[in-house]
Backbone as ProteinMPNN parsed JSONL, in Angstrom:
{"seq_chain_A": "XXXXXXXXXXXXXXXXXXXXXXXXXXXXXXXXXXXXXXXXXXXXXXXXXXXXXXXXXXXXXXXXXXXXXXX", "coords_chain_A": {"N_chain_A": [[115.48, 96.59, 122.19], [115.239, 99.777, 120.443], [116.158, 101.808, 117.76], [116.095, 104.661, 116.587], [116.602, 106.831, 113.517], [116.701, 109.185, 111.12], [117.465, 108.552, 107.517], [119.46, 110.168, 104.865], [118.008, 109.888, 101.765], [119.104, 108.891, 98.908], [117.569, 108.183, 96.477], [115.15, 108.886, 96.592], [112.056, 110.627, 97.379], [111.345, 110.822, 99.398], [111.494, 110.647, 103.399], [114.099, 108.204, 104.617], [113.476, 105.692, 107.404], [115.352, 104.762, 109.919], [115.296, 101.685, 111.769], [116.374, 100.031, 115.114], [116.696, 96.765, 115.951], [116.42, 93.584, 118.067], [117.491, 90.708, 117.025], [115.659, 88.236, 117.093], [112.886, 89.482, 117.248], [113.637, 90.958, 114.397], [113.603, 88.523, 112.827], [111.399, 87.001, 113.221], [109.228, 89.011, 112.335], [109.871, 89.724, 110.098], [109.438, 86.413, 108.841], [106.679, 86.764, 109.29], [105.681, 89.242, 107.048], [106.372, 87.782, 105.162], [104.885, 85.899, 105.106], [102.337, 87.293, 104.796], [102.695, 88.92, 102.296], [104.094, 91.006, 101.916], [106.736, 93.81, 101.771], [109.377, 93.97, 104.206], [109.85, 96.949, 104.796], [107.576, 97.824, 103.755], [105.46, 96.816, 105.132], [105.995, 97.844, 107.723], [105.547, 100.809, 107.112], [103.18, 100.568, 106.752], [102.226, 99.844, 109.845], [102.726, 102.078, 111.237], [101.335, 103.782, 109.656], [99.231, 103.041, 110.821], [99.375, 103.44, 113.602], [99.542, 105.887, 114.026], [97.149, 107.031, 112.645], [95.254, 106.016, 114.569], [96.093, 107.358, 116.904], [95.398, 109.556, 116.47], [92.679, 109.325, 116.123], [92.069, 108.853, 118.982], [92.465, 111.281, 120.03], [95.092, 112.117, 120.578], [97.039, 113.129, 118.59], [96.624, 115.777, 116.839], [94.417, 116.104, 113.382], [96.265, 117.153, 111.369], [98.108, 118.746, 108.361], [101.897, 118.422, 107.557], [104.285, 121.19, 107.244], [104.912, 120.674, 105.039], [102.923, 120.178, 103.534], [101.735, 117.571, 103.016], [99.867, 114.548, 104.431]], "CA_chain_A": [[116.177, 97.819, 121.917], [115.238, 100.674, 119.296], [116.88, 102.631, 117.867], [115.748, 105.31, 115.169], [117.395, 107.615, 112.666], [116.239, 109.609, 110.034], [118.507, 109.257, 107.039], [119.089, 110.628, 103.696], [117.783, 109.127, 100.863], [119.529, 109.26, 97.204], [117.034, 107.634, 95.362], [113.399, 109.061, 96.64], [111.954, 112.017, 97.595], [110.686, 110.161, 101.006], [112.571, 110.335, 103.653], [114.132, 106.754, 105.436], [113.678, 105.303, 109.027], [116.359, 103.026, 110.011], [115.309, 101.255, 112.556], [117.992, 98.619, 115.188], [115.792, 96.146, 116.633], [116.679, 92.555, 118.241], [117.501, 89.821, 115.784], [114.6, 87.316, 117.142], [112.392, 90.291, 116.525], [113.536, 90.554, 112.728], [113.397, 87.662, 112.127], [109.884, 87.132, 113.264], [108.897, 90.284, 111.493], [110.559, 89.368, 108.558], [108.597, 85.938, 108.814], [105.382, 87.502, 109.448], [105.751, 89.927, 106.283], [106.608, 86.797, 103.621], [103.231, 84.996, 104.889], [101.553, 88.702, 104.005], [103.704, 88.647, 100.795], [104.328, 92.417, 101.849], [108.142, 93.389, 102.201], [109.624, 94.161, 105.646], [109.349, 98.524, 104.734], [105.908, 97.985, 103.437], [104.465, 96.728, 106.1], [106.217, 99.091, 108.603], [104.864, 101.813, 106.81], [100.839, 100.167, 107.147], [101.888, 99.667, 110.983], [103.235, 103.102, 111.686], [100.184, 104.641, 109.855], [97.791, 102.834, 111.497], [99.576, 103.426, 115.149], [99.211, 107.125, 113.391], [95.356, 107.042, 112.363], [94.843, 105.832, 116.009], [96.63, 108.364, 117.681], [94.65, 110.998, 115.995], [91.014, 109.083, 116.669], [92.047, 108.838, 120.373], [92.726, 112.212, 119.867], [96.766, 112.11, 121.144], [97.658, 113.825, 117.693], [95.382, 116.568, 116.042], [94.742, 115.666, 111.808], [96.617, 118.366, 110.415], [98.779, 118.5, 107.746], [102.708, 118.691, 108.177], [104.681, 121.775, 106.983], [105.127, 120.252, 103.418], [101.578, 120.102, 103.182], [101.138, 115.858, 103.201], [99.039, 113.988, 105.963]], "C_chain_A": [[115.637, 98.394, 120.619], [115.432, 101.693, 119.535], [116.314, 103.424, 116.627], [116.204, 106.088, 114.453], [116.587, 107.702, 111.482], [117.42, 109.888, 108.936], [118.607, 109.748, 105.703], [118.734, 109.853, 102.434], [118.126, 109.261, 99.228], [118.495, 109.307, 96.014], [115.263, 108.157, 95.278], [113.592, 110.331, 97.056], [111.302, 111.802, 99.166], [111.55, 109.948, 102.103], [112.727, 108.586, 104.628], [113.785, 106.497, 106.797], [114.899, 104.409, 108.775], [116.411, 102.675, 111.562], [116.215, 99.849, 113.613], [116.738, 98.043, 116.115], [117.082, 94.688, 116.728], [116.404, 91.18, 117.079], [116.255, 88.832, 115.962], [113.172, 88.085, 116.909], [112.177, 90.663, 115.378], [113.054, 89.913, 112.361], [111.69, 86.534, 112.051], [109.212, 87.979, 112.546], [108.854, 89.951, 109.65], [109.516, 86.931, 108.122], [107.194, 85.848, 108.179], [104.726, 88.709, 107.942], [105.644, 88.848, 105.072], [104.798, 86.431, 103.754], [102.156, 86.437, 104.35], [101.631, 88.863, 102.838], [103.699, 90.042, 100.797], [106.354, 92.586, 102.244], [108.021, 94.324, 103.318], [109.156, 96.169, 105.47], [107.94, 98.731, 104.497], [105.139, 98.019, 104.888], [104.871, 97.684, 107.644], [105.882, 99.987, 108.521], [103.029, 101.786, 107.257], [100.959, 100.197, 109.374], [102.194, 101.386, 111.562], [101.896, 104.14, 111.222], [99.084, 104.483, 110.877], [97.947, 103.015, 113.318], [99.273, 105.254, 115.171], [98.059, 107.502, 114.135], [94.852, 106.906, 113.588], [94.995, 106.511, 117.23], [95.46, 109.708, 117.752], [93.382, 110.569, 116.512], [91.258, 109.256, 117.811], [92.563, 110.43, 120.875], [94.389, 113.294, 120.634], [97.457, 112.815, 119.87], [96.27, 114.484, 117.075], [95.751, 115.919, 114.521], [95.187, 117.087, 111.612], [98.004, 117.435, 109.513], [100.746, 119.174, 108.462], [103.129, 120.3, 107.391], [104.934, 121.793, 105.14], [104.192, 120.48, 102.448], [101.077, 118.739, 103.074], [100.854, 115.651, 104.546], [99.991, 113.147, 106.074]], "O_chain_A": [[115.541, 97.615, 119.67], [115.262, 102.433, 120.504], [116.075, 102.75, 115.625], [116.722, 106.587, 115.452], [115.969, 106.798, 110.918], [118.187, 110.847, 109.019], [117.471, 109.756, 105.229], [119.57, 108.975, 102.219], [117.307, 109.753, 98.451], [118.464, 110.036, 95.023], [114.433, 107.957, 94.391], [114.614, 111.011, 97.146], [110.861, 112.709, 99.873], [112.421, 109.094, 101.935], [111.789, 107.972, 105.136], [113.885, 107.548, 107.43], [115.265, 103.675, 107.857], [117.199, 103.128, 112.392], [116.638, 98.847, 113.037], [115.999, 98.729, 116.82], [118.097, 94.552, 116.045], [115.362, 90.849, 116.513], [115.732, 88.551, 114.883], [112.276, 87.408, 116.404], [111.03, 90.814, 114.957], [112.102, 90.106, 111.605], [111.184, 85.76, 111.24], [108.31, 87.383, 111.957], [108.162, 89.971, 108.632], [109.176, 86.577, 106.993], [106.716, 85.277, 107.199], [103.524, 88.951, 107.835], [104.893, 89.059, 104.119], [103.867, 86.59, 102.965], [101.287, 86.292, 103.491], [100.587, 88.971, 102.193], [103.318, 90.541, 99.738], [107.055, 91.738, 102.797], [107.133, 95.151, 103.526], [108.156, 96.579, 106.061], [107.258, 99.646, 104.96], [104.503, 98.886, 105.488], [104.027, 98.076, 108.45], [105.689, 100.57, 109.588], [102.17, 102.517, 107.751], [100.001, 100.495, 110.088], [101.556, 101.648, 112.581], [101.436, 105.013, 111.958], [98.367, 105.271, 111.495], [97.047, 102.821, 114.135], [98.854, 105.821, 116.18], [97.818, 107.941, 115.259], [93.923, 107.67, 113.852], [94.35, 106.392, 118.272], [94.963, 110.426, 118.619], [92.859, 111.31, 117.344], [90.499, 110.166, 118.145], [92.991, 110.639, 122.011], [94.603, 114.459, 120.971], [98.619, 113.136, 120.12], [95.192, 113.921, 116.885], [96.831, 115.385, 114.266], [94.425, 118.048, 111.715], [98.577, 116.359, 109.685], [100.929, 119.973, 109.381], [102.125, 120.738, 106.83], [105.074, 122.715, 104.336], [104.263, 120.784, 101.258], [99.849, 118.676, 103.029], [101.305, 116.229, 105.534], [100.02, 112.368, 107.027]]}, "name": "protein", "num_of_chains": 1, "seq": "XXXXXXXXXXXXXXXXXXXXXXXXXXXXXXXXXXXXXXXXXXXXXXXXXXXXXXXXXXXXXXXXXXXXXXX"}
C-alpha cells in the first residue's frame, strides 16, 4: 500500500512527502539506509531523483524546469 500527501512544512522552504507504506517494507528500508549511513528522507530523495533523471532519459518526462524555476 502507498499512500502520498503533500504536506506543509513549518520549518523549510521544501515542501514534505509523507509517504504510508507496509511495516516489513520500513523496516527493510530503514535497514537498508543505516548500512548506507544515509537517513530514511535522504535516501528517498536520491531514489525519487534518480526514478526522475530516468524518466526524462527514456524520455517519459521532458527536462524542463517547474513553475518556480528549480529542476
Amino acid at each position: 500500500m502507498l499512500a502520498v500527501q503533500i504536506a506543509p512544512n513549518m520549518t523549510s522552504k521544501k515542501p514534505r512527502l509523507l509517504v504510508v507504506i507496509d511495516s516489513d517494507l520500513k523496516e527493510e528500508f530503514e535497514t537498508l539506509c543505516e548500512i548506507e549511513n544515509r537517513s530514511m528522507s535522504n535516501q528517498a530523495v536520491t531514489l525519487i531523483k534518480n526514478f526522475v533523471d530516468n524518466a526524462k532519459r527514456e524520455g517519459k518526462l521532458s527536462d524542463r524546469t517547474n513553475s518556480k524555476g528549480s529542476k
